[in-house]
mmJSON file of the N, C-alpha and C atoms, coordinates in Angstrom:
{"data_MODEL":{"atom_site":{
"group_PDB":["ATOM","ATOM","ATOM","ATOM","ATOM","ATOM","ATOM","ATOM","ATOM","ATOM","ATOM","ATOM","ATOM","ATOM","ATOM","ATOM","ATOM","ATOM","ATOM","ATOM","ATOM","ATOM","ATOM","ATOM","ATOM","ATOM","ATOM","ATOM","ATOM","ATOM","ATOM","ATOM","ATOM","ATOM","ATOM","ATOM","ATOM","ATOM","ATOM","ATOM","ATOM","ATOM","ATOM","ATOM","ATOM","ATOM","ATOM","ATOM","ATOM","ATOM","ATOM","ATOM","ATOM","ATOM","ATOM","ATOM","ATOM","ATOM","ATOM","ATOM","ATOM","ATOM","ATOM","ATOM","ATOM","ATOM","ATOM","ATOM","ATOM","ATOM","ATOM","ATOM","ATOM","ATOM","ATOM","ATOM","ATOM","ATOM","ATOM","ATOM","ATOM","ATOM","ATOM","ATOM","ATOM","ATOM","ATOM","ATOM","ATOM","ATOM","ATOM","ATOM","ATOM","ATOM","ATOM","ATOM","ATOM","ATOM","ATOM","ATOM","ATOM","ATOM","ATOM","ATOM","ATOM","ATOM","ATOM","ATOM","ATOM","ATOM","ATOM","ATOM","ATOM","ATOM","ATOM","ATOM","ATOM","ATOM","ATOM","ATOM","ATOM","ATOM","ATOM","ATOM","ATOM","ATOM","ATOM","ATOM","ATOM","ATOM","ATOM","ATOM","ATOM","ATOM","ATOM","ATOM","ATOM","ATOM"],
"id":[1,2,3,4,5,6,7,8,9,10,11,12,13,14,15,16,17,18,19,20,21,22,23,24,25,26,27,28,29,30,31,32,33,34,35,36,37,38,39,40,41,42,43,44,45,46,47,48,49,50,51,52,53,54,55,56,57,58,59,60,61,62,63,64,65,66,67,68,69,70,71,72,73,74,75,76,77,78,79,80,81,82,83,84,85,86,87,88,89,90,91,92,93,94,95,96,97,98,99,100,101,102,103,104,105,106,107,108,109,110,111,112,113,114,115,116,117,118,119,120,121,122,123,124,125,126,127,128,129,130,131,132,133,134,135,136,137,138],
"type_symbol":["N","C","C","N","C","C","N","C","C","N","C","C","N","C","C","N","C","C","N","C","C","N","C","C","N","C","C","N","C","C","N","C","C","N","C","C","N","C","C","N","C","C","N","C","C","N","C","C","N","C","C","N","C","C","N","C","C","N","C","C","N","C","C","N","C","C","N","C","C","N","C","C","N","C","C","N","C","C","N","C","C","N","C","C","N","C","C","N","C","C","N","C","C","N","C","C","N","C","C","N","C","C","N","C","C","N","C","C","N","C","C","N","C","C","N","C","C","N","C","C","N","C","C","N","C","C","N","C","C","N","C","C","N","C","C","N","C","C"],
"label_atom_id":["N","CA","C","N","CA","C","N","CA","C","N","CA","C","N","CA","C","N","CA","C","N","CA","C","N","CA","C","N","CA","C","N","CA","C","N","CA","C","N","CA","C","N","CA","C","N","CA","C","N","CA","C","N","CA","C","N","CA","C","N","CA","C","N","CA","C","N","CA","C","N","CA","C","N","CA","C","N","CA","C","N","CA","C","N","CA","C","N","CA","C","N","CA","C","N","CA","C","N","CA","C","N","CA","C","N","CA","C","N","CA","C","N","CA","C","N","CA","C","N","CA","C","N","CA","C","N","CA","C","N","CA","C","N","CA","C","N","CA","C","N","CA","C","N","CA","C","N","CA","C","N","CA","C","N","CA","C","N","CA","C"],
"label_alt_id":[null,null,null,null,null,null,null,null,null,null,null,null,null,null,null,null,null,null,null,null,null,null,null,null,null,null,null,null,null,null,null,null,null,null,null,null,null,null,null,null,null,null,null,null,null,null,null,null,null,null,null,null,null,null,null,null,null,null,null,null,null,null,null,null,null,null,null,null,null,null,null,null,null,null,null,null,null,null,null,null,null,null,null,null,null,null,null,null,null,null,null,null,null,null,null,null,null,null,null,null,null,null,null,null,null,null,null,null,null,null,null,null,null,null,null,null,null,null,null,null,null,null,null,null,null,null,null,null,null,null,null,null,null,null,null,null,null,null],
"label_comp_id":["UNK","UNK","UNK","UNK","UNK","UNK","UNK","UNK","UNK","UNK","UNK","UNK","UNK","UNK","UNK","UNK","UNK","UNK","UNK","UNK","UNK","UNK","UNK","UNK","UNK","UNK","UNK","UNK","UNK","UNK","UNK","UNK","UNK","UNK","UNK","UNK","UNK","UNK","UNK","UNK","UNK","UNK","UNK","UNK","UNK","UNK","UNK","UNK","UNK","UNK","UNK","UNK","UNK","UNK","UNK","UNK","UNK","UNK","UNK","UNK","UNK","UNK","UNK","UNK","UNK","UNK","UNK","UNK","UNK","UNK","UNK","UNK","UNK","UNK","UNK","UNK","UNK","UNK","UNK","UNK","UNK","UNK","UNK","UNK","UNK","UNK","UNK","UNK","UNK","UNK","UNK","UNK","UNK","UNK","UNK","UNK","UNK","UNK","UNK","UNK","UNK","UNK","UNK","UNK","UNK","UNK","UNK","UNK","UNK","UNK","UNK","UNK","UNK","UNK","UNK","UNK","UNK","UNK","UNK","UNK","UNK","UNK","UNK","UNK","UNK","UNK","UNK","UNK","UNK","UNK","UNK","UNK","UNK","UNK","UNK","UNK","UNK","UNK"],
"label_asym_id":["A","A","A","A","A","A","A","A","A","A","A","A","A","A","A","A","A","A","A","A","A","A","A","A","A","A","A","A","A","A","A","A","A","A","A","A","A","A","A","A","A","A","A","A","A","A","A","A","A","A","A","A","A","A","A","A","A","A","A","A","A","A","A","A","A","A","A","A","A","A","A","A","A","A","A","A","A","A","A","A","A","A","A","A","A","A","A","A","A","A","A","A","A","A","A","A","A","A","A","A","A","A","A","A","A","A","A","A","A","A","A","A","A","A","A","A","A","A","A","A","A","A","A","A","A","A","A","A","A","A","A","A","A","A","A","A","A","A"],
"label_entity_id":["1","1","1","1","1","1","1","1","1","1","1","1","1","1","1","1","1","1","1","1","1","1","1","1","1","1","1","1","1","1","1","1","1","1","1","1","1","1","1","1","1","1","1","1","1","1","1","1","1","1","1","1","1","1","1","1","1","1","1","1","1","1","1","1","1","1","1","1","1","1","1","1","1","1","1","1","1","1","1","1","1","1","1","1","1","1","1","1","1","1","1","1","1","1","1","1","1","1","1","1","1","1","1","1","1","1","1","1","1","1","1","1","1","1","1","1","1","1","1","1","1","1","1","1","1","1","1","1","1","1","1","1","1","1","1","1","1","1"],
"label_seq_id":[1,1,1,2,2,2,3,3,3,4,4,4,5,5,5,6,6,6,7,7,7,8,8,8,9,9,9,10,10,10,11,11,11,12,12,12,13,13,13,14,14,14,15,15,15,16,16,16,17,17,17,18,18,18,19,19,19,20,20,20,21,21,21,22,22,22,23,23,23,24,24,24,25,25,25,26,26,26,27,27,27,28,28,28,29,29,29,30,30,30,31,31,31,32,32,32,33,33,33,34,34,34,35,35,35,36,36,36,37,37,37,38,38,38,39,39,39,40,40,40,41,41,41,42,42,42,43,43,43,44,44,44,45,45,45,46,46,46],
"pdbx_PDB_ins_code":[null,null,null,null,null,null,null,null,null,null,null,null,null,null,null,null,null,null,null,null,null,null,null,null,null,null,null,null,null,null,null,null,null,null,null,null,null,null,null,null,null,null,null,null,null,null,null,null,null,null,null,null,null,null,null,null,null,null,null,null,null,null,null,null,null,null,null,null,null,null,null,null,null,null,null,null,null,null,null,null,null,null,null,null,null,null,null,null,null,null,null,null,null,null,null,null,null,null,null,null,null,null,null,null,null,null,null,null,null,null,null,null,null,null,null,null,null,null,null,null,null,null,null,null,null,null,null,null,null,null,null,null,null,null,null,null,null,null],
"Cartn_x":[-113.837,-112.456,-112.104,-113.171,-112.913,-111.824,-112.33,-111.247,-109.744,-109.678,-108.389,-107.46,-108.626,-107.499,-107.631,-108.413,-107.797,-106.689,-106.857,-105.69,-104.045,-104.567,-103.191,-102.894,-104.07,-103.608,-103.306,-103.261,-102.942,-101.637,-101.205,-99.76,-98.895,-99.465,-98.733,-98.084,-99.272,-98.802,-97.891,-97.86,-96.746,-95.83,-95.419,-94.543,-93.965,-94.29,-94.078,-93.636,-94.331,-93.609,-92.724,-92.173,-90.782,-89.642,-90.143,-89.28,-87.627,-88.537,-86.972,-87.186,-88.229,-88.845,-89.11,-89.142,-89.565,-91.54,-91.575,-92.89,-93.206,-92.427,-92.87,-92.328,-91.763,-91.687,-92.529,-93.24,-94.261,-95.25,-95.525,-96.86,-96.67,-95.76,-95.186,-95.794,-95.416,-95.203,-97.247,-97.839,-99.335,-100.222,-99.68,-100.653,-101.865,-100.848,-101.896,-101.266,-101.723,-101.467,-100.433,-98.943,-98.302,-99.172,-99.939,-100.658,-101.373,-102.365,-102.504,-101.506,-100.581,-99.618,-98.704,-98.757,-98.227,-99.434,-100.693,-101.605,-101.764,-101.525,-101.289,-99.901,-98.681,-97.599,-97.969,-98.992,-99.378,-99.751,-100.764,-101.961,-100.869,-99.565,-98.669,-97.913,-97.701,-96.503,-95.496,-95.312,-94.245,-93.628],
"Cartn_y":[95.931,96.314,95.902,95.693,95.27,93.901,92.56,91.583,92.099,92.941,93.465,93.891,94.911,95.369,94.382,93.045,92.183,91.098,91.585,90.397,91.197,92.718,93.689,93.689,93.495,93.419,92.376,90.802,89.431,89.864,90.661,90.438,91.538,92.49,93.492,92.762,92.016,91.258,90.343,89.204,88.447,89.354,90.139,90.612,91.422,92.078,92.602,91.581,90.386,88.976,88.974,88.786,88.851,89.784,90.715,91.777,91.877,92.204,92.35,93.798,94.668,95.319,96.506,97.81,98.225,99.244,99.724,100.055,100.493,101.629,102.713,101.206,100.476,99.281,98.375,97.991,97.393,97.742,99.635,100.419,100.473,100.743,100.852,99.203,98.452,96.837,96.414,96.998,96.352,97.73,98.815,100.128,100.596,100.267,100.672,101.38,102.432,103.625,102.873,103.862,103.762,103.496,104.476,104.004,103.216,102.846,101.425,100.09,100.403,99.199,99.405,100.905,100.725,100.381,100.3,99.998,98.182,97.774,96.324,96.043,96.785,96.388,96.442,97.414,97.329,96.259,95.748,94.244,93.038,93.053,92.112,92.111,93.426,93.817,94.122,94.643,94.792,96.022],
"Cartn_z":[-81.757,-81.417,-79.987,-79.281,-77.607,-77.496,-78.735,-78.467,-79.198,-79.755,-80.257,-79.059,-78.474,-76.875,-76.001,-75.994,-74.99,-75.313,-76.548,-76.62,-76.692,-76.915,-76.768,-75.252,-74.414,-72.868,-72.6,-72.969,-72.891,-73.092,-74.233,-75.527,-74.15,-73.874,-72.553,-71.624,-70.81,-69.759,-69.835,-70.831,-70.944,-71.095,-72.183,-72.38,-71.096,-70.346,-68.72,-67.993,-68.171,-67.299,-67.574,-68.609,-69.558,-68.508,-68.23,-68.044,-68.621,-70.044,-70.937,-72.111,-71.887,-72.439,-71.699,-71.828,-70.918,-71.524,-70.582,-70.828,-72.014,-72.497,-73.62,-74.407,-74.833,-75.652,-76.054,-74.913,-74.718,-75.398,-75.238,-75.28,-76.437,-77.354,-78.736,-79.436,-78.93,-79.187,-79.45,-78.571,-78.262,-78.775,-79.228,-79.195,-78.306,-76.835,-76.083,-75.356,-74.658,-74.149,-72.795,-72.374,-71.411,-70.367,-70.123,-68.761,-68.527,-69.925,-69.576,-69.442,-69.87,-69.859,-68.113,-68.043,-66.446,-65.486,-65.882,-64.894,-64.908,-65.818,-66.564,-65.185,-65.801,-64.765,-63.156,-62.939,-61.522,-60.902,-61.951,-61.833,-61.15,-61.904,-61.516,-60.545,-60.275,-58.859,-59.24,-60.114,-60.768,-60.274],
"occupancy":[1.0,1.0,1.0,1.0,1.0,1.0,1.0,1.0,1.0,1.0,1.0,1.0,1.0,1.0,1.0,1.0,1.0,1.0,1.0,1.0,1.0,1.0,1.0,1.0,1.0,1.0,1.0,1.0,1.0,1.0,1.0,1.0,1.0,1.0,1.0,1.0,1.0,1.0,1.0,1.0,1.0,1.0,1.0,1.0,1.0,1.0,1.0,1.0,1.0,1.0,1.0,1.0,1.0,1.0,1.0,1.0,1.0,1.0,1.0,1.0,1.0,1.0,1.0,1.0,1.0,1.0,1.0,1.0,1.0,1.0,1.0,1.0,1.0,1.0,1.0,1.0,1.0,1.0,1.0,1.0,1.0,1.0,1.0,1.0,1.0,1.0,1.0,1.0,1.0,1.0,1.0,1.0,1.0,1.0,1.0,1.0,1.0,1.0,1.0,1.0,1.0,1.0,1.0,1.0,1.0,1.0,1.0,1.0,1.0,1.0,1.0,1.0,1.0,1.0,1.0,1.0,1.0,1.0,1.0,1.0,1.0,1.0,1.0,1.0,1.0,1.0,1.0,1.0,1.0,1.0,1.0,1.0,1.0,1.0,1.0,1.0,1.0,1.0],
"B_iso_or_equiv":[0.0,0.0,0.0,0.0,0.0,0.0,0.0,0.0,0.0,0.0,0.0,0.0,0.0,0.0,0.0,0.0,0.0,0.0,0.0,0.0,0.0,0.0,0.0,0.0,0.0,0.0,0.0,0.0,0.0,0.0,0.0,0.0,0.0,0.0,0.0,0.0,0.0,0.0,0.0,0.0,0.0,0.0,0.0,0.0,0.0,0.0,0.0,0.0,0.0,0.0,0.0,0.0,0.0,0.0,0.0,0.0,0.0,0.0,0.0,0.0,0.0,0.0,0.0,0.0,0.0,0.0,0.0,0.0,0.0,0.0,0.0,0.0,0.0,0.0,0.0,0.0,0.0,0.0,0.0,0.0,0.0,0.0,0.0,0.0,0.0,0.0,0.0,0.0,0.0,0.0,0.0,0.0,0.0,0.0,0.0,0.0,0.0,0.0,0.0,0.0,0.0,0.0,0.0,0.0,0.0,0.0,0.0,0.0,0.0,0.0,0.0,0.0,0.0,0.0,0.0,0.0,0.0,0.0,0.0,0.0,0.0,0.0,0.0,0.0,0.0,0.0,0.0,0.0,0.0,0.0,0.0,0.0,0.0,0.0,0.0,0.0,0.0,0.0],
"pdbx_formal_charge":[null,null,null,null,null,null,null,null,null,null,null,null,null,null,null,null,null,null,null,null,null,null,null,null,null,null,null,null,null,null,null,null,null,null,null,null,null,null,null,null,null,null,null,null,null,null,null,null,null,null,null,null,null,null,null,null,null,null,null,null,null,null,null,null,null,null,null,null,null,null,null,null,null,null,null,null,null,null,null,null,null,null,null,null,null,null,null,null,null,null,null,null,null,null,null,null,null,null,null,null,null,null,null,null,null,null,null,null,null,null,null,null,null,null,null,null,null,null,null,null,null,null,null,null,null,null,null,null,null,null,null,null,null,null,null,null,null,null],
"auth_seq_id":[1,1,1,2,2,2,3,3,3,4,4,4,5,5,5,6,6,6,7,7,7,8,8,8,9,9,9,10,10,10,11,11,11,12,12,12,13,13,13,14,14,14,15,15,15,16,16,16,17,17,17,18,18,18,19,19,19,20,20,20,21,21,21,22,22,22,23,23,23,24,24,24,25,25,25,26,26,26,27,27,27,28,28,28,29,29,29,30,30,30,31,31,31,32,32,32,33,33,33,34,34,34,35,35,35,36,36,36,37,37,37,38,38,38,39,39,39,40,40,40,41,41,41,42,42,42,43,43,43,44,44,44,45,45,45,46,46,46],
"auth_comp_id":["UNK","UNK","UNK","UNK","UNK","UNK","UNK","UNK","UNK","UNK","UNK","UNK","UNK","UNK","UNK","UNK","UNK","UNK","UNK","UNK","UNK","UNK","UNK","UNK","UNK","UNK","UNK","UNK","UNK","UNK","UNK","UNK","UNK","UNK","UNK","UNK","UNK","UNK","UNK","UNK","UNK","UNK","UNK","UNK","UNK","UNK","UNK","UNK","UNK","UNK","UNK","UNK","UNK","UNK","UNK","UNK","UNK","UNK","UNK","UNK","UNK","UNK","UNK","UNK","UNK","UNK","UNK","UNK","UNK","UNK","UNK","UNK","UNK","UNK","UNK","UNK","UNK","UNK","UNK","UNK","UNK","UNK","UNK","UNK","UNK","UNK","UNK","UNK","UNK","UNK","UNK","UNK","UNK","UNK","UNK","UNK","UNK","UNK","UNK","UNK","UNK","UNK","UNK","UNK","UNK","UNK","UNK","UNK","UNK","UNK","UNK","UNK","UNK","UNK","UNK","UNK","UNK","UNK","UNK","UNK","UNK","UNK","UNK","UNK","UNK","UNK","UNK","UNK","UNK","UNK","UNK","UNK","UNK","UNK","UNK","UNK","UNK","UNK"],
"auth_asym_id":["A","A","A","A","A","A","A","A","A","A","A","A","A","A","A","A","A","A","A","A","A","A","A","A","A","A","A","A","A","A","A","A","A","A","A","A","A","A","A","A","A","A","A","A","A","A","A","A","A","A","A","A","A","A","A","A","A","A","A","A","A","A","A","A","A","A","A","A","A","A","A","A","A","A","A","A","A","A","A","A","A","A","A","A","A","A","A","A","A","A","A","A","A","A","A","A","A","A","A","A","A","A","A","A","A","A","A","A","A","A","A","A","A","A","A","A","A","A","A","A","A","A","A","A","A","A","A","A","A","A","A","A","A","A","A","A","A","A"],
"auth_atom_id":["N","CA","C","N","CA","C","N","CA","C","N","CA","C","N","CA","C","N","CA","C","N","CA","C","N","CA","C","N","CA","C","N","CA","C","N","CA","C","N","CA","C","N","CA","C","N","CA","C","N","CA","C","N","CA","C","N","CA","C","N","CA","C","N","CA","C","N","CA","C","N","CA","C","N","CA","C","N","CA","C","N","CA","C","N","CA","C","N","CA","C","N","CA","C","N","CA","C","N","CA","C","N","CA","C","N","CA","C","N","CA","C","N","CA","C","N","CA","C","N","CA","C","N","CA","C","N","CA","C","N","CA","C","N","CA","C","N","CA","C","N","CA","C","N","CA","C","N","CA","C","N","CA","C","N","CA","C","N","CA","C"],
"pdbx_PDB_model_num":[1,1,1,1,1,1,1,1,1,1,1,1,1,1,1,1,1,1,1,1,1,1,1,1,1,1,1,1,1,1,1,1,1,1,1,1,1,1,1,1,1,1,1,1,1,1,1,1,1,1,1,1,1,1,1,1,1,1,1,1,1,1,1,1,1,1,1,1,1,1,1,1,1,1,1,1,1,1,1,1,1,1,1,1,1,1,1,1,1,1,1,1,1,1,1,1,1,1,1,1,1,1,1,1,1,1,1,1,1,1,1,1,1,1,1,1,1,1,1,1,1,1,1,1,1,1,1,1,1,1,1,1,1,1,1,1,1,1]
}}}
């Protein structure tokens, strides 16, 4: 299951590049927890 959540954290990050989505969308979008997806948005500077 480990390459499943990296490729849900690959699928996060673009999608955050995007910035057309917002988090709980995202977290909804990849099934990975808000905070990981706001710690994901951190990674970028977002």
């Amino acid at each position: 299951a480990e390459g499943r959540i990296e490729a849900a954290r690959r699928t996060a990050t673009a999608l955050l590049a995007l910035g057309k989505l917002t988090l709980s969308q995202i977290a909804e979008a990849t099934e990975l927890s808000q905070e990981e997806v706001k710690r994901l948005a951190g990674t970028l500077g977002a």
